[in-house]
C-alpha positions in Angstrom: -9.8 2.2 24.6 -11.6 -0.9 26.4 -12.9 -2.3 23.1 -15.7 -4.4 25.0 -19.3 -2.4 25.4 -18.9 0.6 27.5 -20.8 0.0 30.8 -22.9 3.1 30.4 -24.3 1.4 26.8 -24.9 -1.5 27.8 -28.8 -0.8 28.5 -29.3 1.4 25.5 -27.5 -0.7 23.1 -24.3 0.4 20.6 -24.4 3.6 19.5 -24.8 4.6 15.5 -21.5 6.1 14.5 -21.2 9.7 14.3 -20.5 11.6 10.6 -17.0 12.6 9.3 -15.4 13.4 6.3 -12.6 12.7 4.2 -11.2 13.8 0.9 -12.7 11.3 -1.1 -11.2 12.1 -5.0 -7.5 12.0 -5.6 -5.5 15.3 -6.0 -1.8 17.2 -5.4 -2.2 17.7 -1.8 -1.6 16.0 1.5 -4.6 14.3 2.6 -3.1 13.0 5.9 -4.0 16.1 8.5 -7.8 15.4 7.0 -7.7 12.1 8.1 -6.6 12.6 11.2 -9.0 15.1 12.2 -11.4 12.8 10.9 -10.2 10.0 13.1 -10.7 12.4 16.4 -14.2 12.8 16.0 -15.1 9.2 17.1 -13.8 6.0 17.6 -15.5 4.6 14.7 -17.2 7.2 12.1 -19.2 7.1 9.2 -18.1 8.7 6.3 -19.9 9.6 3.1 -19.0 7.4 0.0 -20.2 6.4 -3.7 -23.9 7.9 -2.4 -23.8 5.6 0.6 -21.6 6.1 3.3 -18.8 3.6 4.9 -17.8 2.8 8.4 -13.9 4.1 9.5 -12.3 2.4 12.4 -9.9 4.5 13.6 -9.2 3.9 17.9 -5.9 2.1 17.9 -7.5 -1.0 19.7 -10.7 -1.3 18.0 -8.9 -1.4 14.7 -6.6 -4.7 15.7 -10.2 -6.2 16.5 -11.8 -5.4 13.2 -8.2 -6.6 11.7 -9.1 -10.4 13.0 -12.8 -10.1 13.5 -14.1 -13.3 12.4 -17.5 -11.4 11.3 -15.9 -8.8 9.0 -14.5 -10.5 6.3 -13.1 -9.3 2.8 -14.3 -12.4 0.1 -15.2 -10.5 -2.6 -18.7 -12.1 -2.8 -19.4 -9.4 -0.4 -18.9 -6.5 -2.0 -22.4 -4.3 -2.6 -23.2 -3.6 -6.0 -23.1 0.2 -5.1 -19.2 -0.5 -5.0 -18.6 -2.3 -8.0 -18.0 1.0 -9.8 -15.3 0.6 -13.0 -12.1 1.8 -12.4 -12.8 2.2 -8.4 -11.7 -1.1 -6.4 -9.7 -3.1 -8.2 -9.5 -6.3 -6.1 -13.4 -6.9 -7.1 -13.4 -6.0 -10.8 -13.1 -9.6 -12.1 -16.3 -11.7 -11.0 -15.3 -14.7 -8.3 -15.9 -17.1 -10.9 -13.1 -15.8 -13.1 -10.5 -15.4 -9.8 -10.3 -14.4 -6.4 -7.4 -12.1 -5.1 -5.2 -12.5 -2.1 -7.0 -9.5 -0.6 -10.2 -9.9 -1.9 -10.4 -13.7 -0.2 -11.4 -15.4 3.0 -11.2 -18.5 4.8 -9.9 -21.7 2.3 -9.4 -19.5 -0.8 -7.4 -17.0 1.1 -5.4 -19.8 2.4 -4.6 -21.3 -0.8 -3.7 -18.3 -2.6 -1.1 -17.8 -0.4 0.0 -21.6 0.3 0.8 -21.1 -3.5 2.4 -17.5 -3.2 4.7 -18.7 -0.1 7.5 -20.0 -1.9 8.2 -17.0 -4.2 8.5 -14.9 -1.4 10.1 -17.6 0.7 13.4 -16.2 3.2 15.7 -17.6 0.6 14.1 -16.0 -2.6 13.6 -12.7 -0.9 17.7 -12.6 -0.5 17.9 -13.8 -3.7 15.6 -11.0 -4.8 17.4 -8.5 -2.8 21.0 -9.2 -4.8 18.8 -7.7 -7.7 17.4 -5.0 -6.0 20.9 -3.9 -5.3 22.2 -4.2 -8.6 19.5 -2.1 -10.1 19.8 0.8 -7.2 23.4 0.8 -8.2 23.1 1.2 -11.5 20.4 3.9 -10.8 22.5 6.2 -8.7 24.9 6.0 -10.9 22.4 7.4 -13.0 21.2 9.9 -10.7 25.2 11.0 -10.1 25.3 12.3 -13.5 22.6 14.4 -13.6 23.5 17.8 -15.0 20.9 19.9 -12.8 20.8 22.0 -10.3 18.3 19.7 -8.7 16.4 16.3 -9.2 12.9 14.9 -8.4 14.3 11.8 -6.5 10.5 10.1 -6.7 10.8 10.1 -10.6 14.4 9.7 -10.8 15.0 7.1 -8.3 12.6 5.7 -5.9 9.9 4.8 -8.2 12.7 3.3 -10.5 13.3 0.9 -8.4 10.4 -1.0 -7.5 9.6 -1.0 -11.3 12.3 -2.5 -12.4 12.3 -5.2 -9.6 9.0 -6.2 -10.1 9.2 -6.1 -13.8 12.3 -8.1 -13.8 10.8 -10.5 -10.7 7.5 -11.0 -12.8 9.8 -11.7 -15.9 7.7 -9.0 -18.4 9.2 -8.1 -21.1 12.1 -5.0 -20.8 9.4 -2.5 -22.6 6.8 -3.3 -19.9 8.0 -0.8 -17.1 6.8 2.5 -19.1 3.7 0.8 -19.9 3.4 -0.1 -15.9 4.4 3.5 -15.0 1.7 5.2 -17.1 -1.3 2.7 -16.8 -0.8 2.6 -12.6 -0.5 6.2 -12.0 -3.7 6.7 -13.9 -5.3 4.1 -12.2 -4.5 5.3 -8.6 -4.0 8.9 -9.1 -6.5 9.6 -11.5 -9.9 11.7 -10.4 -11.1 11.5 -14.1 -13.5 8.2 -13.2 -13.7 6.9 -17.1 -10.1 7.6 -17.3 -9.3 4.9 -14.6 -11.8 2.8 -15.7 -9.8 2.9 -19.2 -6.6 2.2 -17.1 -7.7 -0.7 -15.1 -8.6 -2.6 -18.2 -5.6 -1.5 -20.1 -3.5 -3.2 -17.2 -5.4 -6.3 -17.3 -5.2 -6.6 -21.0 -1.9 -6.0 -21.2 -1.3 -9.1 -18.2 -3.8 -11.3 -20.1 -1.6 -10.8 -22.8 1.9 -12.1 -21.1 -0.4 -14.4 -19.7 -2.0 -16.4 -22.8 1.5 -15.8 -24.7 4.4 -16.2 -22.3 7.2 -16.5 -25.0 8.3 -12.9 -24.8 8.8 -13.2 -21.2 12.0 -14.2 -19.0 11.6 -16.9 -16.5 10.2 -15.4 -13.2 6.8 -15.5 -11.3 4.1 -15.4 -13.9 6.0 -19.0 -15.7 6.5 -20.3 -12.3 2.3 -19.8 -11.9 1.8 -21.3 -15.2 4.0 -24.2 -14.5 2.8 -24.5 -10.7 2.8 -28.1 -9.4 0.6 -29.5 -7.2 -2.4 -26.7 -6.9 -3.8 -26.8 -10.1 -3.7 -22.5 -11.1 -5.4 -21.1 -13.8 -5.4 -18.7 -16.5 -7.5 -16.4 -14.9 -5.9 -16.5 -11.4 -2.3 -15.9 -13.1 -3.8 -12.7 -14.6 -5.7 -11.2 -11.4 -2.5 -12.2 -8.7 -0.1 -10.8 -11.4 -2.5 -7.1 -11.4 -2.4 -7.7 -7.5 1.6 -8.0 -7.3 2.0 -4.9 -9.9 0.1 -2.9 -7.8 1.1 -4.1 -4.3 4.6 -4.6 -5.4 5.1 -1.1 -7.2 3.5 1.8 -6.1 3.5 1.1 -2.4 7.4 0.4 -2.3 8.0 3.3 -3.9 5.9 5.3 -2.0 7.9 4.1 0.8 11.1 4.3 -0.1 10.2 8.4 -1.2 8.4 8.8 2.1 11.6 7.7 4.0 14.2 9.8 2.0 11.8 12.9 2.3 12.5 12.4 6.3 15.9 12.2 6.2 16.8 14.8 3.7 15.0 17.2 5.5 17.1 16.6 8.2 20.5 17.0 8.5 23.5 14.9 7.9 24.1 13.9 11.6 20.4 13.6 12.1 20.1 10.6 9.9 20.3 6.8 10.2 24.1 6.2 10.8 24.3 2.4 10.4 22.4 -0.5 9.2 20.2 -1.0 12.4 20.0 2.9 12.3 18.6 2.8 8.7 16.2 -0.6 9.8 14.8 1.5 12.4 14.4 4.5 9.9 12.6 2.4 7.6 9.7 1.0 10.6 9.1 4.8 11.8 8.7 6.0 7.8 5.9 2.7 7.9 4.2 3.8 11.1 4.2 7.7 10.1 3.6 7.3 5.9 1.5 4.3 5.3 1.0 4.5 1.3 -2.5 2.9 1.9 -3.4 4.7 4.9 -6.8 3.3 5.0 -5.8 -0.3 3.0 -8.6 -3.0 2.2 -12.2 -3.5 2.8 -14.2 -5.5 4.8 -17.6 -6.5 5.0 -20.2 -7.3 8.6 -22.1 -10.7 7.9 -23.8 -9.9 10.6 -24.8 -7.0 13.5 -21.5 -6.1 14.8 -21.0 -4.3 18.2 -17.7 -2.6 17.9 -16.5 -0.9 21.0 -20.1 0.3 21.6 -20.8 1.3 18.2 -22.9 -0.6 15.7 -22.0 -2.1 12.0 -24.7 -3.5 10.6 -24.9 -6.5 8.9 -23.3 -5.9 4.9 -21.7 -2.5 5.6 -18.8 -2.2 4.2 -16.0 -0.9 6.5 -12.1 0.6 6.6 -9.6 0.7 9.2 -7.9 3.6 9.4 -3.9 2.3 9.7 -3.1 6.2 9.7 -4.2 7.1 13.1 -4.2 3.5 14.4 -0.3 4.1 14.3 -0.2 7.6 15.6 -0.8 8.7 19.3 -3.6 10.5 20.6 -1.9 13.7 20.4 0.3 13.1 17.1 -0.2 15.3 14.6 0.5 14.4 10.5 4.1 15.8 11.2 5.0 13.0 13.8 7.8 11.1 12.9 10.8 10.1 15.5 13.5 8.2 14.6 14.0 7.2 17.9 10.4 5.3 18.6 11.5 2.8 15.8 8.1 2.5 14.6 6.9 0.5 17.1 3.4 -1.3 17.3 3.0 0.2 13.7 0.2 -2.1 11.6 0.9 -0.3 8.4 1.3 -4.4 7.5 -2.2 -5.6 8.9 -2.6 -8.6 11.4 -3.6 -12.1 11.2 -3.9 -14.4 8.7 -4.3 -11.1 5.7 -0.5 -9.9 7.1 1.4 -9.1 4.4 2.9 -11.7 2.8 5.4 -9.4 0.8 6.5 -7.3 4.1 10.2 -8.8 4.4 10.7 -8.2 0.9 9.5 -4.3 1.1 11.6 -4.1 3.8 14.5 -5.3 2.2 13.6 -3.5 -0.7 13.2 -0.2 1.3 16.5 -0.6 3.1 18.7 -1.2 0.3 17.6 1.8 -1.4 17.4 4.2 1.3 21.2 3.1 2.6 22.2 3.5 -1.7 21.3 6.6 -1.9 22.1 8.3 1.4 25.3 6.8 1.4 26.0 7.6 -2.2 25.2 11.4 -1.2 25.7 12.1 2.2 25.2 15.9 1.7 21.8 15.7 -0.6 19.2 18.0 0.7 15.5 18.9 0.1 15.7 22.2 -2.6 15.0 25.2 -1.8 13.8 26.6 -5.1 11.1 23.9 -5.5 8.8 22.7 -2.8 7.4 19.1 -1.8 4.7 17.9 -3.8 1.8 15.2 -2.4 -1.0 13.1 -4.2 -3.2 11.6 -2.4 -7.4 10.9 -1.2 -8.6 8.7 2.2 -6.9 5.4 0.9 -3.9 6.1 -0.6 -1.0 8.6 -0.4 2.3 9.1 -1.7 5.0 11.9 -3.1 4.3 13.7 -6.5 7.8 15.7 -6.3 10.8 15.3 -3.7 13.0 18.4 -5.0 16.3 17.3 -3.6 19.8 18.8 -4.2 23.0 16.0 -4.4 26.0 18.2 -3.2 
C-alpha cells in the first residue's frame, strides 16, 4: 500500500478509521484468526478498549511508518489516565519520576537506557550467555528423558524452563526465585481476573525492590552490575523497573518462542524438519514472523494530527501496530507458516531506534533449545490423546499445553 495520501482523499481530507474488534480479555483459545480478520477490515481500525477505543495499524507498510514516526512516540508521559488501570500496562505503572522503562521512553532517556543496557547484551556476553543456556537445556532434557509418561506437556516441562532459569541465573536472583517468577508472571499476563493482576504486578515489583535494596542473597549478574554501574549514575528505582522489564521481556516471550517453534515441527514429520544448523536458524525466523508472542507489542502515542495512509490519528490517541498481520501476506491465513520463506521481512522485533535490543540473545536462546530437543528426540511427536492448548487476547499469545510424545 502507497502509504502517502491517496489521490482520491486528498480534497476531502483522511478518512476516520473504520470499527473492528478484537478479543480484548485473556483466555484458553487462539486469538490469532480474530486478529487477522480484524486486520482485513481496514488499513488502520479502531478498536474498542478500556471504554475508549484505540487505533490498530495493521497494512504491512503503514505499520514500518508508525514504527519510526517521529510524531507517535511511547514516553510514558503520554499515556491517558484512562490507561493507567492497575495491573493493565505494565511499562507505565511506576510514575516517570520514580523510572522510565526501555519501552516506555523516547528520545535522550530512551537512548540512555539503552547506552547503559548495551554492554550486558554486548556480542561477547550474549556467547557467553549462550554456554549457559546450553548447559541448562542439557540438563533439562535429561530431565525430560526420564519422564515416566506416556506423554509430556513440553511448554511446562521444557520450554518455559529454560528461559527461567537463564534469566534467573543471568539477573543473579536467588535459586528460589524462578517458582516465584513462574506464578507471579503467568498471573500477570494470563490473568482476566483484573484485581488478581493488579495483586501480581505489585507482588513482582516487591519482590525486585527487595533483591534490589538487599543484594546479599544474590549471585553476581545484571541487577549488581546496575548497582555498581560506572559512569551513568543508575538508581534504585531504575534497577527495580529495567529488572521487571528484563523478567518479563526476557521470560515469557522466549518461551513462547521456543514452544511456538517446536509445536511446528513436531507436527510435522521427521524429514520435514530443520536438518542442520542454518536449517534450524531459518526455522527459528519463520516461527518469529508466523507466532509473534506480542502480536500487537507496545504503545504509542500522536503528539499531534497524524495523517496515516489517508486515515486520521488524532493528536493523544493512543495506537498499536499490529506485528501479526504486518508479517503475514494478504492472503495468509493464522495457519501460514513455511519453512522455506525463512521468515523474511518479519518485524516481530520492531524497527528503529526501539529494535530490540535483546533479539540476538532470543535468537540464540531459541536455537539452542530447539536443536536440544529435536536432536535429543528425533521421533517426538504432537499426542494424539491430548490436544494443543492456546492462551492468549489482542497483545499477547502463547502455548498453554504442547502434548508431545518422545519415542
Amino acid at each position: 500500500m502507497n502509504v502517502t495520501t491517496p489521490t482520491e482523499l486528498q480534497n476531502t481530507g483522511p478518512l476516520e478509521a473504520p470499527w473492528a474488534s478484537m478479543p480484548i480479555d485473556p483466555g484458553p483459545f487462539d486469538a490469532m484468526p480474530d486478529l487477522l480478520a480484524a486486520a482485513k477490515v481496514a488499513p488502520v481500525i479502531r478498536i474498542p478498549y478500556l471504554e475508549h477505543h484505540a487505533y490498530v495499524v495493521c497494512d504491512p507498510e503503514l505499520v514500518r511508518t508508525a514504527l519510526t514516526h517521529p510524531k507517535l512516540l511511547k514516553d510514558i508521559t503520554l499515556v491517558p489516565e484512562w490507561m493507567r488501570k492497575p495491573g493493565l500496562m505494565v511499562g507505565s505503572q511506576p510514575p516517570p519520576e520514580y523510572a522510565r522503562a526501555m519501552i516506555m521512553a523516547d528520545g535522550e532517556n530512551h537512548a540512555r537506557i539503552r547506552r547503559i543496557h548495551a554492554p550486558v547484551l554486548s556480542p561477547r556476553n550474549t556467547e557467553r550467555w549462550g554456554e549457559r543456556v546450553s548447559v541448562k537445556v542439557d540438563g533439562f532434557l535429561e530431565e525430560l528423558g526420564q519422564i515416566q509418561a506416556d506423554q509430556v506437556n513440553v511448554v511446562t516441562d521444557f520450554t518455559h524452563r529454560i528461559p527461567l532459569a537463564f534469566i534467573s541465573e543471568m539477573l543473579g536472583l536467588p535459586l528460589e526465585a524462578e517458582r516465584e517468577l513462574r506464578a507471579i508472571t503467568d498471573v500477570m499476563l494470563y490473568s482476566a481476573d483484573y484485581p488478581a493482576r493488579t495483586e501480581a504486578v505489585g507482588a513482582l515489583f516487591g519482590a525486585v525492590q527487595g533483591w534490589v535494596q538487599n543484594p546479599e542473597p544474590l549471585r553476581d549478574g545484571v541487577i549488581t552490575g546496575l548497582l555498581a554501574a560506572e559512569g551513568d549514575t543508575v538508581t534504585e528505582g531504575e534497577v527495580v523497573v529495567w529488572t521487571v522489564g528484563m523478567i518479563i521481556t526476557g521470560y515469557e516471550t522466549t518461551g513462547s518462542l521456543i514452544s511456538a517453534a517446536l509445536y511446528e515441527a513436531l507436527r510435522r514429520p521427521p524429514e520435514e524438519r530443520p536438518q542442520d544448523e542454518e536449517g534450524i536458524k531459518e526455522w527459528i525466523e519463520e516461527t518469529l514472523r508466523v507466532h509473534p508472542p506480542f502480536p500487537h507489542p507496545t504503545w504509542r502515542f500522536a503528539i499531534e494530527d497524524i495523517d496515516l495512509g489517508g486515515y486520521s490519528i488524532p493528536k493523544g490517541s493512543a495506537l498499536q501496530v499490529s506485528i501479526a498481520a504486518a508479517n503475514r501476506g494478504p492472503e495468509e491465513g493464522a495457519d501460514s507458516f513455511e519453512a522455506a520463506r525463512k521468515g523474511a521481512g518479519h518485524l516481530t522485533f520492531g524497527l528503529g531506534t526501539h529494535y530490540c535490543i535483546g533479539a540476538s540473545l532470543v535468537r540464540l536462546e531459541a536455537q539452542i533449545a530447539v536443536r536440544g530437543f529435536l536432536y535429543r528426540f528425533p521421533q517426538a511427536r504432537l499426542a494424539s490423546e491430548a490436544a494443543v492448548e492456546w492462551e492468549s487476547e489482542w497483545m499477547i499469545r502463547r502455548l498453554a499445553v504442547l502434548p508431545a510424545t518422545l519415542t
